[in-house]
C-alpha positions as CSV (number, residue, x, y, z in Angstrom):
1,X,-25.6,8.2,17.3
2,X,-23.0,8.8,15.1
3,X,-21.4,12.1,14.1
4,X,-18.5,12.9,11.0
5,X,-17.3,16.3,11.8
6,X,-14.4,18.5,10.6
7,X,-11.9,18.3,7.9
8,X,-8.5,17.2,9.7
9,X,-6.6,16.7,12.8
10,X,-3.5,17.6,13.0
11,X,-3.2,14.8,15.9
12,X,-4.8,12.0,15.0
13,X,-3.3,9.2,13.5
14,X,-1.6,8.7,10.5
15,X,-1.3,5.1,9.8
16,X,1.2,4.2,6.7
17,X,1.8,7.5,5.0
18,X,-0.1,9.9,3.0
19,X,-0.4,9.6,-0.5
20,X,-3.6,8.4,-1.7
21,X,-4.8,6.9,2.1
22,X,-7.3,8.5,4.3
23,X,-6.3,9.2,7.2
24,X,-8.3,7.4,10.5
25,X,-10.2,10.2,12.4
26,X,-10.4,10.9,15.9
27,X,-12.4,8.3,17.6
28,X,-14.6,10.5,20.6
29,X,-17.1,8.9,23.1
30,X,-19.4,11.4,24.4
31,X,-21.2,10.5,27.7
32,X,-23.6,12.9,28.3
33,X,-27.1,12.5,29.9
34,X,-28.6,15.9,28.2
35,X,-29.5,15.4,25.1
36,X,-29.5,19.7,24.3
37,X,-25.8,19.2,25.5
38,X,-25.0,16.0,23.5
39,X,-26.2,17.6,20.2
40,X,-24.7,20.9,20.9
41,X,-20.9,19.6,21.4
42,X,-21.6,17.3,18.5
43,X,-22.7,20.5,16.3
44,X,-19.7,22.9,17.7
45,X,-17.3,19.9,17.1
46,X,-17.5,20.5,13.2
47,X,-17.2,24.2,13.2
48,X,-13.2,23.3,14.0
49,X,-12.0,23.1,10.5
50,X,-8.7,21.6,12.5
51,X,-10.8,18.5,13.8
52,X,-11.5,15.3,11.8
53,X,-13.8,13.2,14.5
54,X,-16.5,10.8,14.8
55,X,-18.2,10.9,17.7
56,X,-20.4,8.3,19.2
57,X,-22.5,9.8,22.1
58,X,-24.7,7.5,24.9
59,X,-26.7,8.3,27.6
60,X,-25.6,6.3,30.7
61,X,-22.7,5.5,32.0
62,X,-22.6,1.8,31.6
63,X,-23.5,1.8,28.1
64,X,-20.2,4.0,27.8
65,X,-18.4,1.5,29.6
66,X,-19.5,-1.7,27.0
67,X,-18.4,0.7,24.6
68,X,-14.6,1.3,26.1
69,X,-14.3,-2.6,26.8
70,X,-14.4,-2.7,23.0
71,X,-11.6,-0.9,22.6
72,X,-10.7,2.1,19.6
73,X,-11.4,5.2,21.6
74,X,-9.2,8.0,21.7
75,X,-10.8,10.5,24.0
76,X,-13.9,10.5,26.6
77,X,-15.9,13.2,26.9
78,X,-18.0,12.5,30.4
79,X,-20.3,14.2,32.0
80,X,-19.8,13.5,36.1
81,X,-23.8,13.1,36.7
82,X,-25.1,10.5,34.8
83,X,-28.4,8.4,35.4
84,X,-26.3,5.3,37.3
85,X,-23.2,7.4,38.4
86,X,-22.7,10.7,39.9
87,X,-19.3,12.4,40.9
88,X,-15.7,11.2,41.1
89,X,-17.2,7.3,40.7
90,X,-18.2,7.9,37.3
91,X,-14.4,9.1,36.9
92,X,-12.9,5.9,39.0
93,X,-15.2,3.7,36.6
94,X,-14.1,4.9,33.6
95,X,-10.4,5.3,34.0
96,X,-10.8,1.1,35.5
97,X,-12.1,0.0,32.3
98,X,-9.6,2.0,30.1
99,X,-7.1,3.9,32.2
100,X,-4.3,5.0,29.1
101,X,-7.7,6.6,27.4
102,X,-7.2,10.7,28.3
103,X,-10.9,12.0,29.7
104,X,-12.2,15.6,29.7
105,X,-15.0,16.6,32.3
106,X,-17.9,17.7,31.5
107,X,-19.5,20.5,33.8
108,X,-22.0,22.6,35.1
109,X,-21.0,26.4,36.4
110,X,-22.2,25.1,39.8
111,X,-19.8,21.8,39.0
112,X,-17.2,23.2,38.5
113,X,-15.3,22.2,41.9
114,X,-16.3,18.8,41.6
115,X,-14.5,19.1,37.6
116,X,-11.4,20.6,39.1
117,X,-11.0,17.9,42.1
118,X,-11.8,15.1,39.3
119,X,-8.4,16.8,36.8
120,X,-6.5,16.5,40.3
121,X,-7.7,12.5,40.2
122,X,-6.5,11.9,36.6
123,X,-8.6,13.8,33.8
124,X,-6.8,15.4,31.8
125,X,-9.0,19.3,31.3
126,X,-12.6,20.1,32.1
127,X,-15.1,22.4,29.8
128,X,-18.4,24.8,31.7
129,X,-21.1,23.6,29.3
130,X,-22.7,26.8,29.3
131,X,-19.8,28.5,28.3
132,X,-18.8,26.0,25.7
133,X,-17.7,27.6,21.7
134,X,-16.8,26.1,19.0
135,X,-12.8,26.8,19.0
136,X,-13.1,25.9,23.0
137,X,-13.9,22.6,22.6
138,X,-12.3,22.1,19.5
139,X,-9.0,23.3,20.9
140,X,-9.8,21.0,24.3
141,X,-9.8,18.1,22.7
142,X,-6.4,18.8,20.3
143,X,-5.0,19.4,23.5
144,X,-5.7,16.8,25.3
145,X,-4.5,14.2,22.3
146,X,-1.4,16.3,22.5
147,X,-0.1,16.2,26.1
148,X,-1.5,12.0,26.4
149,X,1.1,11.7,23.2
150,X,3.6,13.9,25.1
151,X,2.8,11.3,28.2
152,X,2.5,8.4,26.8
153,X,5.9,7.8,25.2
154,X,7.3,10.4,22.9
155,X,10.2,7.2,21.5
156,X,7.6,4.5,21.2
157,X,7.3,5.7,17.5
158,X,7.4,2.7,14.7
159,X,9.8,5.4,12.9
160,X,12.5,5.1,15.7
161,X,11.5,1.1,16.0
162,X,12.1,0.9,12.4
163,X,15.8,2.7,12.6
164,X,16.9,1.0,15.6
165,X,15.9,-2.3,13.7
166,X,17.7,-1.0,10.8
167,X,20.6,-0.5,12.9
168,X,20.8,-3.7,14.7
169,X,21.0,-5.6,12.0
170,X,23.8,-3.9,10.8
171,X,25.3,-3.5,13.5
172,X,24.9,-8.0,14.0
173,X,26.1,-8.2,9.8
174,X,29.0,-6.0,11.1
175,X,30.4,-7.2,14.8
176,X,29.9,-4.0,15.6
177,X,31.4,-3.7,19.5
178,X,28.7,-3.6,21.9
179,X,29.7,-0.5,23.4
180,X,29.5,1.4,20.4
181,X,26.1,-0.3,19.4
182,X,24.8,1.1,22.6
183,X,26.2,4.4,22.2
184,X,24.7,4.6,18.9
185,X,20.9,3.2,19.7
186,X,20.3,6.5,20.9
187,X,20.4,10.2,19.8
188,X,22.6,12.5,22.1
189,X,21.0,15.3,22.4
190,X,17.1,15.5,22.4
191,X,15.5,18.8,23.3
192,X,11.4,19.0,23.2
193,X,9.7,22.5,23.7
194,X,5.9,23.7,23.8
195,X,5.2,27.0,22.7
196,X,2.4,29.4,21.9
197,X,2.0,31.5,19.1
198,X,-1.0,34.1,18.3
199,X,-3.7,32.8,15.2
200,X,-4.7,36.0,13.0
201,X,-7.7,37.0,15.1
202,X,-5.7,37.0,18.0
203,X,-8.5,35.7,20.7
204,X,-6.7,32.6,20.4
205,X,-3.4,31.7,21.4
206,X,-2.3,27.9,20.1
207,X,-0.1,26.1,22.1
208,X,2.0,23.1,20.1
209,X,4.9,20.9,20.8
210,X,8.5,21.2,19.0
211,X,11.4,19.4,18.6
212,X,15.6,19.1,17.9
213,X,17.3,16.2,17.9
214,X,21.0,15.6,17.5
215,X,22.0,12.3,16.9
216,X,26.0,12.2,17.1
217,X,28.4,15.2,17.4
218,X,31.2,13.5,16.7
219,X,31.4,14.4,13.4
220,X,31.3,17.8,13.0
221,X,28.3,20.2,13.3
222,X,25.1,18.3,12.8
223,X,22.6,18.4,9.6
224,X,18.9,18.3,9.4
225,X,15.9,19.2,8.3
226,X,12.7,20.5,10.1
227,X,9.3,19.4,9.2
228,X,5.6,20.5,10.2
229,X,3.2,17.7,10.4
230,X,0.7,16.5,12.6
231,X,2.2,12.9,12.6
232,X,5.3,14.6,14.3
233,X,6.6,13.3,17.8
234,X,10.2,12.9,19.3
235,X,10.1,9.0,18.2
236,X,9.9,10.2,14.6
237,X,12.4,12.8,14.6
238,X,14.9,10.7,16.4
239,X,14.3,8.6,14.1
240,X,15.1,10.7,11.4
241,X,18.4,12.1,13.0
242,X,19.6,8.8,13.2
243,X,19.1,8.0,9.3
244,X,20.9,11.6,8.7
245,X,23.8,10.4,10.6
246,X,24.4,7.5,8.8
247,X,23.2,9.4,5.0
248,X,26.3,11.8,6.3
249,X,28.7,9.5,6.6
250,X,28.1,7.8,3.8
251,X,28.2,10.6,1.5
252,X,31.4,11.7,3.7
253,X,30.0,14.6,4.4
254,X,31.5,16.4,7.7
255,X,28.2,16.3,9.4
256,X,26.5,14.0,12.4
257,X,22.8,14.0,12.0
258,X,20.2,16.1,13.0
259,X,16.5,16.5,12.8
260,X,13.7,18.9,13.8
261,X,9.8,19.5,13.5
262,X,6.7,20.9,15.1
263,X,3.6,19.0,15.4
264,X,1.5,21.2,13.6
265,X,-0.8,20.8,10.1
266,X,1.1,23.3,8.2
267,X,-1.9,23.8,5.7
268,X,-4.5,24.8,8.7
269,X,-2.0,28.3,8.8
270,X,-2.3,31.3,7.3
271,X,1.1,32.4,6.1
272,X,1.1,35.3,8.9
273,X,0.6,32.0,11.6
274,X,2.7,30.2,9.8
275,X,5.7,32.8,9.9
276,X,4.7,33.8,13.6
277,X,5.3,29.7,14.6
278,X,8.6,29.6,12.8
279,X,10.2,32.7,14.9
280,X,8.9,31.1,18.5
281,X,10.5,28.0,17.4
282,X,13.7,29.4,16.5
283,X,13.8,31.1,19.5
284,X,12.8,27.7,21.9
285,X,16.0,26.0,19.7
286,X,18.1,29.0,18.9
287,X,20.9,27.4,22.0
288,X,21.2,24.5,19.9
289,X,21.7,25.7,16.3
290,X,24.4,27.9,14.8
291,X,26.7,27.5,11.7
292,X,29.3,25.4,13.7
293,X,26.6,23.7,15.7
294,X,23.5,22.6,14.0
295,X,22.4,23.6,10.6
296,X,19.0,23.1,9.9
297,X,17.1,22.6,6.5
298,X,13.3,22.4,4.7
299,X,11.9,19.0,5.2
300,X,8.3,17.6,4.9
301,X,5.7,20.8,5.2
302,X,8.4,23.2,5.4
303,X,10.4,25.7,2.8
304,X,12.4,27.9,1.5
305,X,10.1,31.1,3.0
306,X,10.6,28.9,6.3
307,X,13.8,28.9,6.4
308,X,14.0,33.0,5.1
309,X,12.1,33.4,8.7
310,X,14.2,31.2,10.8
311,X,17.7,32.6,9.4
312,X,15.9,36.3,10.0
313,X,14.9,35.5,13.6
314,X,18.4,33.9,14.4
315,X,20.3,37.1,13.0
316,X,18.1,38.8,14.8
317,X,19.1,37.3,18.3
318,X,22.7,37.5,17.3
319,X,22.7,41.2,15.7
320,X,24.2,40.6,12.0
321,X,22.9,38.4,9.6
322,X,24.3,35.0,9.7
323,X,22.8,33.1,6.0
324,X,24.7,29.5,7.0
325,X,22.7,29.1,9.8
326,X,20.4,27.3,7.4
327,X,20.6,25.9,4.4
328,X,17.4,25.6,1.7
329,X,17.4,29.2,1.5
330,X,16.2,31.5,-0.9
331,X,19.2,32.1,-3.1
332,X,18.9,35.8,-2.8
333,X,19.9,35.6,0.9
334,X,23.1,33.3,0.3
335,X,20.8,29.9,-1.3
336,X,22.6,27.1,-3.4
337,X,21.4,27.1,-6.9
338,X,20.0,23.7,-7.2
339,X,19.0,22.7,-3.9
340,X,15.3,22.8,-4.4
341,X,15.6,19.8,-6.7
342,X,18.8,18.2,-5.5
343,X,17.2,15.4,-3.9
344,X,14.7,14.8,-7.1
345,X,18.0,15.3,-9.1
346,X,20.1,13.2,-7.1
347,X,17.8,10.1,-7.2
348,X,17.5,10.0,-10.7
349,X,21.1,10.5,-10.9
350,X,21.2,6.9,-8.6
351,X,18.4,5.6,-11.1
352,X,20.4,6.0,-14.1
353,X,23.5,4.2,-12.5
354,X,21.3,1.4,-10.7
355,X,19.3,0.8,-14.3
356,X,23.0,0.0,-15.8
357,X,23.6,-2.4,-13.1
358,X,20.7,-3.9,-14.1
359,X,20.8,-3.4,-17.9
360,X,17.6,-1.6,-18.0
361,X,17.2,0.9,-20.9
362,X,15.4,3.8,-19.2
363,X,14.7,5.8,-22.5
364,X,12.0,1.9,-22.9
365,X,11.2,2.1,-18.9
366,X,8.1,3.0,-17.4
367,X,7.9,4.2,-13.9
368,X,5.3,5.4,-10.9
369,X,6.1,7.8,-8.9
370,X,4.3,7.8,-5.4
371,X,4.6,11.8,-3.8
372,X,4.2,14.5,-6.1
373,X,5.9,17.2,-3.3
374,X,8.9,18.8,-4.1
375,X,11.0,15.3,-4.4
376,X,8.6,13.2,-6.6
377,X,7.9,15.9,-8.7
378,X,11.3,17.0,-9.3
379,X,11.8,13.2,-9.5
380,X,9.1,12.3,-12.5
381,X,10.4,15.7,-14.6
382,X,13.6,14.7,-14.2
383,X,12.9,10.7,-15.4
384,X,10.6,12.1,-18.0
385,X,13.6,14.1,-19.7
386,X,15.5,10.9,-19.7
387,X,12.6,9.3,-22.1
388,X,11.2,7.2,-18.6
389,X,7.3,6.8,-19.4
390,X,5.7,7.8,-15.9
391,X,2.3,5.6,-16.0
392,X,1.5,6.6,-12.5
393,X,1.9,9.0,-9.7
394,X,-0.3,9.9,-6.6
395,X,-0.4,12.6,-3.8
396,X,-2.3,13.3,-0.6
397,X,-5.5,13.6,-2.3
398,X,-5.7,10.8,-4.8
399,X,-3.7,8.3,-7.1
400,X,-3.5,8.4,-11.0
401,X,-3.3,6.2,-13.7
402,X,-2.5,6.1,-17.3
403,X,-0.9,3.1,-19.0
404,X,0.4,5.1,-22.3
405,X,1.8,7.8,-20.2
406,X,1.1,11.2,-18.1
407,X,2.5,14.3,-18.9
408,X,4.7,15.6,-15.9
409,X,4.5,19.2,-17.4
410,X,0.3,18.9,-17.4
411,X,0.5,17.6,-13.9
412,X,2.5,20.6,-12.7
413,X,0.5,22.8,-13.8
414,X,-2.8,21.3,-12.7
415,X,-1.0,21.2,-9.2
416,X,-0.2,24.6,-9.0
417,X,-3.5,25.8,-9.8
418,X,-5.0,23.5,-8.0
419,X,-2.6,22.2,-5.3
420,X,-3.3,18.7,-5.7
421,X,-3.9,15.8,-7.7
422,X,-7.4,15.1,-7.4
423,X,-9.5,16.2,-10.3
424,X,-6.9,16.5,-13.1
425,X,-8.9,15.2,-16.1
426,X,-6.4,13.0,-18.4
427,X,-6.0,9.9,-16.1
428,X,-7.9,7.5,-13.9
429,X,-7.9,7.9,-10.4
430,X,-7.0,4.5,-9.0
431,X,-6.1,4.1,-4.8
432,X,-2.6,4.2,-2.9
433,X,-2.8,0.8,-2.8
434,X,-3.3,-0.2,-6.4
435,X,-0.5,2.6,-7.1
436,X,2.2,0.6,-5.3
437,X,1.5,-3.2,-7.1
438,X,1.5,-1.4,-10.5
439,X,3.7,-3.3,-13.0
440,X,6.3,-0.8,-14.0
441,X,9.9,-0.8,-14.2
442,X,10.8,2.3,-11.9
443,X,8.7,2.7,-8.6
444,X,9.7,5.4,-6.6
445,X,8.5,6.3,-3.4
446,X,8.4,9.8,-2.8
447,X,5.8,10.1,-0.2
448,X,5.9,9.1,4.0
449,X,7.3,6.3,6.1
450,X,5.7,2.4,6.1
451,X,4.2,2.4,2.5
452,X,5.8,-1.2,1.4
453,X,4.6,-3.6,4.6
454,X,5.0,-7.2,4.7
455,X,1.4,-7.1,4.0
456,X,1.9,-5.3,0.1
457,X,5.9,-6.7,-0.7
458,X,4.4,-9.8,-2.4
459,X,2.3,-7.8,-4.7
460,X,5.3,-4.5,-5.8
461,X,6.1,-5.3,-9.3
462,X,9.1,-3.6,-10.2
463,X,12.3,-4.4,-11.4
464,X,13.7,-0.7,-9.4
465,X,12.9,0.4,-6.0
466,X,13.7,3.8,-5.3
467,X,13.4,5.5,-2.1
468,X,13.1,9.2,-2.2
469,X,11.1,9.0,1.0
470,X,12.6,8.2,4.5
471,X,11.7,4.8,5.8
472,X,9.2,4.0,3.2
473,X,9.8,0.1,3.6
474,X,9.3,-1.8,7.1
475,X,12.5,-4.4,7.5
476,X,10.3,-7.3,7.2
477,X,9.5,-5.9,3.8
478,X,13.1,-5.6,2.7
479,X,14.0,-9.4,3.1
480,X,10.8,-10.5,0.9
481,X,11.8,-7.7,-1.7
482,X,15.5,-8.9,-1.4
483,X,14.5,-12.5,-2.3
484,X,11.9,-11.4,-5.1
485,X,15.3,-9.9,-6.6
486,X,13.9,-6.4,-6.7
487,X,17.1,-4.1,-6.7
488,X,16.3,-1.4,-4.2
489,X,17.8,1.6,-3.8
490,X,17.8,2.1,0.3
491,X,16.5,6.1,1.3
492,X,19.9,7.1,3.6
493,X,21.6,6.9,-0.3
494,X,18.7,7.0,-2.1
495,X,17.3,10.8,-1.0
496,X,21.0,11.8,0.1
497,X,21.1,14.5,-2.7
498,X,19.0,17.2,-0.4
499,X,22.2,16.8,2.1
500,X,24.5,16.9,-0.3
501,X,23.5,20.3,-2.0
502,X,22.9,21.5,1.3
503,X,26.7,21.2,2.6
504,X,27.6,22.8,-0.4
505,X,25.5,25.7,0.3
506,X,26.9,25.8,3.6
507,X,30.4,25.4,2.0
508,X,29.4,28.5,-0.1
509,X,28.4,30.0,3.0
510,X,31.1,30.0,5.0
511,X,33.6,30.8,2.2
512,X,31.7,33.8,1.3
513,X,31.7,31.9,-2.7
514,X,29.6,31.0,-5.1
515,X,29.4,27.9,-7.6
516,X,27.6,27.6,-10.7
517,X,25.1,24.6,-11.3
518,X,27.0,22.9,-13.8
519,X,29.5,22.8,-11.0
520,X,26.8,21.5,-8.2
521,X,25.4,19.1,-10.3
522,X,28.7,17.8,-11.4
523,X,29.9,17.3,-7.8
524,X,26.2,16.4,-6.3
525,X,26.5,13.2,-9.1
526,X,30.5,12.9,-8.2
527,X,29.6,11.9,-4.7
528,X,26.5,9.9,-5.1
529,X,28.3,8.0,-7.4
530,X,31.2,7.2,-5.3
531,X,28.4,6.4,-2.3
532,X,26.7,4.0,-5.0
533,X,29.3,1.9,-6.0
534,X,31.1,1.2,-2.3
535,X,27.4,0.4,-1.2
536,X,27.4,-2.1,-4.5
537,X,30.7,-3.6,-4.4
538,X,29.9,-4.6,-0.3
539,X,26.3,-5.9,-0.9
540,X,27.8,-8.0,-3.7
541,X,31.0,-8.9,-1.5
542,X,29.2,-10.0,1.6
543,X,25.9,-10.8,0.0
544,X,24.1,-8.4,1.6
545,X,21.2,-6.0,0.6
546,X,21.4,-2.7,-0.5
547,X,20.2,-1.1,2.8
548,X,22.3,-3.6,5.3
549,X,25.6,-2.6,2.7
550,X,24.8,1.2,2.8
551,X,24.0,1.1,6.9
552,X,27.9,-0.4,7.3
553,X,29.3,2.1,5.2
554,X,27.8,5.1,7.3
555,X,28.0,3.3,10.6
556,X,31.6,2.0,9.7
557,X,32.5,5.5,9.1
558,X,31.1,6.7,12.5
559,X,32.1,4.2,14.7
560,X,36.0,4.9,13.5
561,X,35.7,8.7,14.1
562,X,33.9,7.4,17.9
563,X,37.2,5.3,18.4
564,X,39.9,7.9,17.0
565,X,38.2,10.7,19.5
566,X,37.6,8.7,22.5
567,X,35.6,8.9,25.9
568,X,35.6,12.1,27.8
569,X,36.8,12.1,30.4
């Protein structure tokens, strides 16, 4: 039988981002002899509004293993006395047929010394099926996904494959020396914590992994945001340190890079949980940050309440109040004007100068924008005042479509009423898919990681690629874009604004000043600018892409300071 249970795992897989696509559920094979038992988990398996499952449940043990020779199974849930098994053998045969597949014991109270030998002989937790609840189970199985992640490879990420790849082919286009290539591969710090932290009715106590990542000291304090999702693992934020490093230098910005994140489904949280996560995490990082050590800053599921808590928790620790430890802060507590939208900002700032590159007339250009979070929003408001007819935009929840042209301002204001896209009235919901291959002049992907594949380049039609996104387009994407002739504006220049407002907040900071926003603005576009046209003038010298051109201008940059400072000792 076959059972759809739950709204969401914060676990489970994401497969290429989230706007508009579904993501795949937890695949769960229940083996379980009692059929009472079998419907019960089934039934307490949707009361976890965390979970997002299906469940298939047999009887016998060798119709469990046909099932795991076929492959797609995430978790086992196996009863030890079956019909044609009993005890650790019905362990042994299982683990034989699929032995990287995590398995939880199910038990009997008069079992439960047989469960706790068969966890010493590989399975990963065991439940008392008498004393089974809802949030038990629930929790049981997040868990278990969890610590098989944590096992199985934390850097086998396709985010880190994708920047190493990224890397090495500028680092081939570059002669970079070998020994700095190696250095580089590889972030130099990496610290991974697990935590608990109290849910509001306080029976429950959630445990979940965290992360920092420092990618290269050598130049300066590092910079980074810190996101919650459930996709988040150590691949991914390494990942994303790396790209920081090389957005930093390109912008020559007196940072290395830096990321952070919990893996955690931010909207499952009340704000009290949410608040009481971010203090335990400062305090599992708080030997890494520090105004002349690591800076961090609001990122995918995070914000400028987020950072309000971290800063607080941080003073706290120290015993004054120290406002640059982040930046994205409230401006009442020492916050750049401006930095909310920076990166929105700065993007169309690079539209504008890429569109006169190309001799497109925005004020006639249509554009989609994929992500309506705080960059594609800030992005399509920000197009729209330049007279850019936004045709399309999708979110999380669903894709629109309008061919004479949506209203940015209606769209905001169905969103925050609503908190998403899906439902608003004046457009036709069309899929993720169908989003990315409209024909439009402007396509900007605001969203997650591995939306244009080399399945989907073919099929973009757009004269404009913007990436607001990090690593929105796979590298075997980038050379059929490239030979299409679709200009693309690469994410580590592309989405730099965010970092860029950010130092200056942390200039502000530290200087105990304050600038106006005509005078952010004016120096956000100054240095983007500046970024643009050295990444132009070397794609057009050495006939490179955008991407490979603005990867050798941040890696160029790094690799001298590597040389000028040396090898200790």
């Amino acid at each position: 039988m076959l059972c759809r249970c739950g709204l969401r795992l914060g676990y489970a897989l994401v497969h290429s981002g989230a706007q508009g696509m579904s993501d795949f559920p937890i695949r769960l094979l229940l083996i379980e002899d009692n059929p009472l038992h079998s419907r019960l988990i089934q039934q307490l398996l949707k009361t976890d509004t965390q979970l997002r499952c299906e469940v298939e449940a047999v009887e016998r043990l060798d119709e469990g293993l046909v099932r795991l020779t076929r492959g797609k199974v995430d978790l086992v849930l196996l009863d030890l006395v079956l019909p044609d098994s009993e005890e650790l053998e019905t362990l042994w045969r299982v683990r034989l047929v699929a032995p990287q597949v995590p398995v939880v014991i199910l038990t009997s109270l008069d079992d439960v010394k047989l469960a706790a030998r068969a966890v010493e002989s590989g399975a990963y937790d065991y439940l008392v099926k008498s004393h089974l609840k809802g949030a038990s189970l629930g929790r049981a199985v997040r868990y278990t996904l969890a610590r098989a992640r944590a096992r199985g490879g934390e850097w086998d990420s396709p985010m880190f494959r994708l920047a190493q790849q990224q890397f090495l082919k500028a680092s081939q286009y570059m002669g970079l020396d070998d020994n700095v290539r190696q250095r580089l591969l590889f972030p130099q710090r990496a610290h991974m914590v697990s935590f608990p932290f109290f849910r509001d009715d306080h029976s429950q106590v959630e445990t979940v992994f965290g992360y920092r990542v420092q990618h290269v000291l050598t130049m300066g304090p590092t910079k980074g945001g810190i996101r919650y999702h459930e996709g988040v693992d150590l691949g991914e934020v390494a990942a994303l340190a790396m790209w920081m490093t090389w957005k930093c230098a390109l912008m020559k910005l007196p940072f290395g890079g830096a990321k952070g994140g919990v893996r955690v489904d931010p909207t499952a949280l009340s704000r009290t949980e949410l608040q009481r996560l971010t203090r335990r995490y400062t305090t599992e990082i708080i030997e890494m940050i520090g105004p002349d050590r690591d800076i961090p800053a609001p990122d995918l599921g995070t914000d400028e309440q987020v950072m309000a808590w971290l800063m607080d928790t941080y003073s706290q620790q120290i015993g004054h109040a120290v406002p640059t430890v982040v930046t994205g802060k409230p401006v009442v507590l020492g916050g750049s004007l401006g930095r909310k939208e920076a990166t929105g900002r700065g993007l169309v700032f690079l539209i504008e100068a890429s569109a006169q590159h190309l001799g497109l007339e925005l004020s006639k250009a249509t554009a989609v924008v994929q992500g309506f979070g705080n960059v594609g929003s800030h992005t399509a408001r920000f197009l729209a005042e330049l007279g850019v007819k936004i045709i399309g935009v999708g979110d999380v929840s669903t894709s629109l479509y309008r061919r004479e042209g949506l209203s940015v301002k209606d769209l905001q204001a169905y969103v925050d009423e609503h908190r998403v896209l899906d439902g608003y009235p004046d457009a036709e919901p069309i899929s993720n898919a169908d989003l990315l291959e409209l024909d439009c002049d402007v396509l900007v992907l605001a969203a997650l990681q591995n939306q244009v594949t080399v399945e989907n380049a073919a099929q973009i039609s757009c004269r404009l690629l913007a990436e607001g996104a990090n690593g929105p387009t796979m590298l075997e994407a980038d050379d059929i874009l490239h030979d299409r002739g679709i200009f693309v504006l690469p994410d580590i220049l592309g989405n730099a604004g965010g970092v860029t407002v950010s130092y200056f907040e942390w200039v502000q900071g530290m200087q105990n000043l304050t600038w106006t926003l005509d005078e952010i603005n004016g120096r956000l576009k100054s240095i983007l600018l500046d970024a643009f046209r050295r990444t132009l003038h070397r794609a057009q010298k050495d006939r490179l892409d955008m991407r490979t051109a603005a990867l050798i201008e941040g890696v160029s940059r790094v690799t001298e300071a590597k040389l000028w400072r040396g090898v200790f000792p």
